[in-house]
C-alpha positions in Angstrom: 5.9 -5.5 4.1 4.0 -7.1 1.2 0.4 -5.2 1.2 -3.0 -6.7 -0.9 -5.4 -4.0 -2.1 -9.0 -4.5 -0.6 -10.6 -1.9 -2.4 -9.5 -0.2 -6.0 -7.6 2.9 -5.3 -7.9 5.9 -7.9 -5.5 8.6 -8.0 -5.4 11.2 -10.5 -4.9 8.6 -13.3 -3.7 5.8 -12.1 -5.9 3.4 -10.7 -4.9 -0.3 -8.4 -7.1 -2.5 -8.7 -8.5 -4.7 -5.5 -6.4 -7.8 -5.4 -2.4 -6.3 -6.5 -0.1 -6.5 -4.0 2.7 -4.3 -3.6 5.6 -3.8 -1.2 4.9 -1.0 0.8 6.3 0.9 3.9 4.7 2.0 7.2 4.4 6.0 7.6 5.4 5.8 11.4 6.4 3.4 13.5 2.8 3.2 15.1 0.6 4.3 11.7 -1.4 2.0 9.9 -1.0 4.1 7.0 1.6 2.4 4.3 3.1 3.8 1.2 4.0 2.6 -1.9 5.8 3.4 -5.5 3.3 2.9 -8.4 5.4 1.8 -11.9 4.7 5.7 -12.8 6.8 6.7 -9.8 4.2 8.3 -7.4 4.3 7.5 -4.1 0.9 6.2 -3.2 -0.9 5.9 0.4 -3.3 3.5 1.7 -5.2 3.5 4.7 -6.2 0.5 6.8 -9.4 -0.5 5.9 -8.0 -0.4 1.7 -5.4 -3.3 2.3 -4.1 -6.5 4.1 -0.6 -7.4 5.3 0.3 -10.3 2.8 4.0 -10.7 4.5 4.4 -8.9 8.1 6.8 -5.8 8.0 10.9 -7.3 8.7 12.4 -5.3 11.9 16.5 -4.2 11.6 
């Protein structure tokens, strides 16, 4: 699913700024918890309240 940032999201030294999008995956099926690969490689989490579904998640 395609995610928006709501809120800027620091970690260590990267930092997304409120307002990128990014496709990102849920953690479980029922979590609203979703990951996502920065350009450095680290797999980052948001939470909930920190982003908005831009494109709904596809089901297989």
């Amino acid at each position: 699913m395609r995610i928006k940032l709501t809120q800027d999201l620091k970690c260590h030294q990267d930092t997304f700024l409120t307002g990128e999008e990014y496709e990102a995956v849920l953690i479980l099926p029922r979590s609203t918890t979703v990951e996502f690969i920065a350009d450095s490689g680290k797999k980052i989490r948001a939470f909930s309240y920190e982003y908005v579904k831009v494109e709904p998640a596809t089901e297989i």
